[in-house]
C-alpha positions as CSV (number, residue, x, y, z in Angstrom):
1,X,0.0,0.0,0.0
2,X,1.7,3.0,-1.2
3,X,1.8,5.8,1.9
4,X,-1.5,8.3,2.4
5,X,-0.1,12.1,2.5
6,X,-2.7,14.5,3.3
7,X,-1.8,18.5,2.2
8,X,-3.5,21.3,4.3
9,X,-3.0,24.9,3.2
10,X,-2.9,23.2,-0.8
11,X,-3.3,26.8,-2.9
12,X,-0.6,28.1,-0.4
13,X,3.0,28.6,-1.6
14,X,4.1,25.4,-0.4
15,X,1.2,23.6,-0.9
16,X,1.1,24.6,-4.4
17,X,4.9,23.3,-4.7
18,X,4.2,20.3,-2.9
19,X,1.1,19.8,-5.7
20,X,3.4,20.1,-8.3
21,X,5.9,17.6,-7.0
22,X,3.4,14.7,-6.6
23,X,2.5,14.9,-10.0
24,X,5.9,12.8,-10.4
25,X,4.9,10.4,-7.2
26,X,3.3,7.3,-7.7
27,X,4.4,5.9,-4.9
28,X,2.4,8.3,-2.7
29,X,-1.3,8.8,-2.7
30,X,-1.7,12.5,-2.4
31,X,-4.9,14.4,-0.8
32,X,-4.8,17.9,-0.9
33,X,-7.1,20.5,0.6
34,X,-7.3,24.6,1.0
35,X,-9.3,26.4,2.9
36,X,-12.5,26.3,1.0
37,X,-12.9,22.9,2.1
38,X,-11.8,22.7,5.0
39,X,-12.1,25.9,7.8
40,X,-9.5,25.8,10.0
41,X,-10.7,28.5,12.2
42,X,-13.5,25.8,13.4
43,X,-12.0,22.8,15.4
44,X,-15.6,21.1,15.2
45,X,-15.5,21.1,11.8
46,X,-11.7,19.9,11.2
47,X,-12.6,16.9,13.5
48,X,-15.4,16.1,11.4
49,X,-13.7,16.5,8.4
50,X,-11.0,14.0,9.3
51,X,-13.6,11.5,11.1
52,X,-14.0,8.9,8.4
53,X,-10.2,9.9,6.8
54,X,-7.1,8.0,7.7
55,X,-3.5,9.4,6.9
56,X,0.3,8.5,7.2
57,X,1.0,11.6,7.2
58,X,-0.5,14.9,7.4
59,X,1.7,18.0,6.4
60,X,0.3,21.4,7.7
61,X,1.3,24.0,5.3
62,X,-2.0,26.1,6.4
63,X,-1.5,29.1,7.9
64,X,-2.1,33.0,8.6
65,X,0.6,34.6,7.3
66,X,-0.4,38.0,6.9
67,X,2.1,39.8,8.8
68,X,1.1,43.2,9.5
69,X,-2.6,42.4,9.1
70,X,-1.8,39.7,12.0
71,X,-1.5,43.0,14.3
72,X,-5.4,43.7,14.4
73,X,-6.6,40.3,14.1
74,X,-4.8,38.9,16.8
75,X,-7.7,36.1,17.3
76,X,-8.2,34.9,13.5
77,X,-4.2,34.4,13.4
78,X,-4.1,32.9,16.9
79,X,-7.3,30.2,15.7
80,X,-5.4,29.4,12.5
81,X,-1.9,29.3,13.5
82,X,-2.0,28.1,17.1
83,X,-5.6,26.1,18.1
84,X,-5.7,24.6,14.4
85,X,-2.2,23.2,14.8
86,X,-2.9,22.0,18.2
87,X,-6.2,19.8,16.8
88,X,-4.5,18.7,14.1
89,X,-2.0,17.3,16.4
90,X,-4.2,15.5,18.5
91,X,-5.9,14.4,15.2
92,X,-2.9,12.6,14.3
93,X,-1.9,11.3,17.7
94,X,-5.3,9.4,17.4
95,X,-4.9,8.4,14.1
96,X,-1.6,7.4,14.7
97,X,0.2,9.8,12.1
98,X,3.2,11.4,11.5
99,X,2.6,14.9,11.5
100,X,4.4,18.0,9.5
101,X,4.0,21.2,11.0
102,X,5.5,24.1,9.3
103,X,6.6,27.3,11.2
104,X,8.4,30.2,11.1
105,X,12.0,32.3,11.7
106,X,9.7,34.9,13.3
107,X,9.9,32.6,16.1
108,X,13.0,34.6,17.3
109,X,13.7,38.4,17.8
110,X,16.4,38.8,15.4
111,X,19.0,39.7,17.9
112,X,21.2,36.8,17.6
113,X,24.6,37.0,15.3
114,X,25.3,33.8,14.5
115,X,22.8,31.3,12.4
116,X,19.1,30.8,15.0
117,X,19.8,27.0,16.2
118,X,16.3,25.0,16.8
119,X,17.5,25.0,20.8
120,X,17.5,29.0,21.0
121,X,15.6,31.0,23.3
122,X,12.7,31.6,21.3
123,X,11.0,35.6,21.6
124,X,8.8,36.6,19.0
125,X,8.3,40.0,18.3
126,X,4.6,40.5,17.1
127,X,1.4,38.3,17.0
128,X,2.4,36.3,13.4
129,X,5.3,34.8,15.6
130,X,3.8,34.7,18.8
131,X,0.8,32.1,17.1
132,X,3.2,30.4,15.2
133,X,5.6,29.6,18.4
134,X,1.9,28.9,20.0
135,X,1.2,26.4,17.4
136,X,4.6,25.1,17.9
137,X,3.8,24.7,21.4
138,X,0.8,23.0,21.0
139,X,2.1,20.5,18.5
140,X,5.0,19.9,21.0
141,X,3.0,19.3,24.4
142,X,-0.2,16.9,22.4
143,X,1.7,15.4,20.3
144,X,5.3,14.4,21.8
145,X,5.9,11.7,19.3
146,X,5.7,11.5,15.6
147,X,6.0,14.4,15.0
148,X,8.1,17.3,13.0
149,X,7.9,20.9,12.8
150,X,10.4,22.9,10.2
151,X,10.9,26.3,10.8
152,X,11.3,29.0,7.2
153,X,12.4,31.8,6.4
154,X,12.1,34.3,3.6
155,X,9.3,31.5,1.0
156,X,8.7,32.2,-2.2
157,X,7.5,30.3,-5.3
158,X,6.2,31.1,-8.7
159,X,2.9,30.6,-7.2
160,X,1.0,32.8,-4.7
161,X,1.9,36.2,-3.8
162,X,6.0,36.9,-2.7
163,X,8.9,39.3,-2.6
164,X,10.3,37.9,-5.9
165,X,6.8,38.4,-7.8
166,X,6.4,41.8,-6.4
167,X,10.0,42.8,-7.6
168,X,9.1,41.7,-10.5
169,X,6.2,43.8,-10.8
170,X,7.4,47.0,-9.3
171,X,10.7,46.7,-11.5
172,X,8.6,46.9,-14.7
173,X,6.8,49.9,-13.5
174,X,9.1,52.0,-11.7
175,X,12.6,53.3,-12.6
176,X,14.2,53.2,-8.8
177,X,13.0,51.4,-5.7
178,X,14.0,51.8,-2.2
179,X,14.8,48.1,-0.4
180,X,16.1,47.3,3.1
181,X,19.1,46.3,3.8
182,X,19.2,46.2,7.4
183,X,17.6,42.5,7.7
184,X,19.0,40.1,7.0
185,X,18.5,36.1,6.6
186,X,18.0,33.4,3.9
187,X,15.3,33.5,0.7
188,X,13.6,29.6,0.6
189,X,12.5,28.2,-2.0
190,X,8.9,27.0,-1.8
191,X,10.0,24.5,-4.2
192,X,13.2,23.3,-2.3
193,X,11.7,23.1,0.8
194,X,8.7,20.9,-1.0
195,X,11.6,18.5,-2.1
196,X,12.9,18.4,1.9
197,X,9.3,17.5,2.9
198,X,9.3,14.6,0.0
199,X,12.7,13.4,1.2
200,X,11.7,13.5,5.3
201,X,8.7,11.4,4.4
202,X,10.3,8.8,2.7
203,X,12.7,8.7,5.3
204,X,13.2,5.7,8.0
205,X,13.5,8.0,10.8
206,X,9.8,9.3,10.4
207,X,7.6,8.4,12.9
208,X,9.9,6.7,14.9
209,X,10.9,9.4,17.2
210,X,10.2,9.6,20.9
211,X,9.9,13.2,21.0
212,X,8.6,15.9,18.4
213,X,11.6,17.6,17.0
214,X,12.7,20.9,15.4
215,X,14.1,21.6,12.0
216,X,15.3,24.1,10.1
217,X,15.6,24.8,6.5
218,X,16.2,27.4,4.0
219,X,18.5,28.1,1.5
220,X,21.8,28.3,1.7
221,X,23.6,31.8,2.0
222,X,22.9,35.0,2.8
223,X,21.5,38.1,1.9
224,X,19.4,41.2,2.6
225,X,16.6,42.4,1.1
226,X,18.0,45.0,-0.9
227,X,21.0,41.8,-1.9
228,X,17.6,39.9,-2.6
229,X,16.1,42.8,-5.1
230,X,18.9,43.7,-7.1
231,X,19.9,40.0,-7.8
232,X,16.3,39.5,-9.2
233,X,16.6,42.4,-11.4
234,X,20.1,41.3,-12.0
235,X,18.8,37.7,-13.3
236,X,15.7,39.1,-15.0
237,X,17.9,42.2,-16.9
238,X,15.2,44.8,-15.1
239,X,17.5,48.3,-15.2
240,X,15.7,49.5,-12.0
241,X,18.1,51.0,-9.7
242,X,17.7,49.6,-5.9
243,X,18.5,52.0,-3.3
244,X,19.2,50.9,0.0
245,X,16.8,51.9,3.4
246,X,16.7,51.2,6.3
247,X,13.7,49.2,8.4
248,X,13.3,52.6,10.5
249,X,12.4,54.5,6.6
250,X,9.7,52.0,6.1
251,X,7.5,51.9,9.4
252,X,5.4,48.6,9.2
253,X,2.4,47.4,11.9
254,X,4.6,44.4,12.7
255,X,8.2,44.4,13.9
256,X,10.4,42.3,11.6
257,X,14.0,40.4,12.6
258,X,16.9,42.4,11.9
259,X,18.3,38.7,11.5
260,X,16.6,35.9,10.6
261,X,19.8,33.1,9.6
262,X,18.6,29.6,10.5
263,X,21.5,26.7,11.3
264,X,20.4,24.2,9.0
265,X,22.7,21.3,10.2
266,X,20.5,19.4,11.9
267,X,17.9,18.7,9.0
268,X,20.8,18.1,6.9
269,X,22.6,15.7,9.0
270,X,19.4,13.8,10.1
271,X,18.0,13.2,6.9
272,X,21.0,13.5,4.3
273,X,19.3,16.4,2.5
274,X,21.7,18.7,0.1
275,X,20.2,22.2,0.3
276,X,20.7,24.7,-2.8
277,X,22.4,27.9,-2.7
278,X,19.7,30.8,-2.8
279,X,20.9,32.7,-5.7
280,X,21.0,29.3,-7.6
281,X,17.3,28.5,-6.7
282,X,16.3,32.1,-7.6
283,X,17.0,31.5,-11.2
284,X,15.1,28.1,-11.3
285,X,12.1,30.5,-10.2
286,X,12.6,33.1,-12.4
287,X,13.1,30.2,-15.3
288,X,9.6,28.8,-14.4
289,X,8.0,32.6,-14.3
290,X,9.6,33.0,-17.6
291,X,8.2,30.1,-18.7
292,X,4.8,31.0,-17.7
């Protein structure tokens, strides 16, 4: 019997990546679902959703990840990102699952100065971290075994909405754009970290871990976000000139991490995965955009 993956948060970034790559899987049966189908703000109605619906594994890629917006809708974020995590947890501990839980760099405060390790003191510095670091904790205290939870940075895909898209766009229209370069982590590939997922799932170790444990992953590197813009207009020959600002010049709702590296030796170690270099990942994106 080939293994039963279910996909929450399917039209997502990762989701949509994830989607793409089980195209090539037969040896995987793939259920995906977004939220039209399935409200994760109601716990009643993710229980009965799951009721009749067995699962290997169940991959949460669902999440509120409006940043700013997080800041004045402190509930819907917390519902989403922490109590939906935390009965999806407890789904799979009944159903005997392995569960993937995906989270987030904004876990931390940024102040660190060498790469965030998964055992660092955690602080999140608005609501969009503090739910996520709740959903961690949720997933950690219902479900101690069997389960995973990867911490991002910096996603983007061709699908969805992302920095690299809205580059793009702006690029095209505008002859000089200001970009910060006072933060600074690693761009991920929705796609790379789709590949990571694959690769943990077939792996032996899955599931047979006494404790729920903590990854990392991004790409490889480093960068700000003003390295981040002018390599994609470098790549995509835009002629927009990027000036750099600082986060103070560009007042947001939510406060971001000055630094946001993650230590990816763990995940690498543990499961034998080769991560790309960003820049190199990049221009697979902008290949596939180009494409389109």
């Amino acid at each position: 019997m080939p293994k039963s993956i279910l996909v929450t948060g399917s039209n997502g970034q990762l989701g949509s990546e994830l989607h793409k790559l089980s195209e090539l899987r037969s040896d995987y049966t793939f259920t995906f679902i977004s939220r039209q189908e399935l409200d994760l703000s109601d716990s009643e109605a993710i229980q009965s959703w799951f009721h009749d619906k067995p699962f290997d594994v169940i991959i949460n890629c669902a999440a509120y990840t409006a940043v700013d917006k997080a800041e004045s809708e402190q509930d819907l974020a917390r519902t989403i990102n922490a109590t939906a995590a935390g009965t999806l947890a407890a789904i799979a501990k009944e159903k005997n699952s392995s569960l993937i839980h995906i989270s987030t760099d904004y876990v931390f405060d940024g102040k660190n100065f060498k790469p965030y390790r998964e055992t660092d003191p955690t602080n999140p510095q608005g609501i969009y971290g503090l739910t996520k670091l709740e959903g961690e904790q949720a997933v950690l205290a219902i479900n101690p075994a069997k389960s995973l939870i990867i911490r991002t940075s910096w996603v983007y895909s061709s699908f969805g909405n992302n920095f690299v898209k809205t580059m793009l766009r702006l690029g095209k229209e505008r002859e000089e754009l200001g970009v910060i370069f006072d933060q600074v982590g690693s761009p991920t590939s929705a796609r790379d970290l789709a590949q990571a997922i694959l690769s943990i799932v077939q792996h032996p170790k899955l599931g047979t871990q006494k404790d729920t444990e903590i990854y990392h992953f991004s790409n490889e590197g480093v960068c700000s976000w003003y390295d981040f813009a002018k390599t994609i207009f470098e790549l995509s020959a835009i002629p927009c000139l990027v000036k750099p600002i600082e986060t103070k010049d560009y007042p947001t709702p939510a406060k971001r991490p000055h630094y946001s590296l993650l230590n990816k030796a763990k995940i690498k170690e543990t499961f034998g995965i080769t991560i790309p270099y960003w820049k190199d990942s990049l221009q697979n994106c902008l290949d596939v955009l180009k494409g389109n």
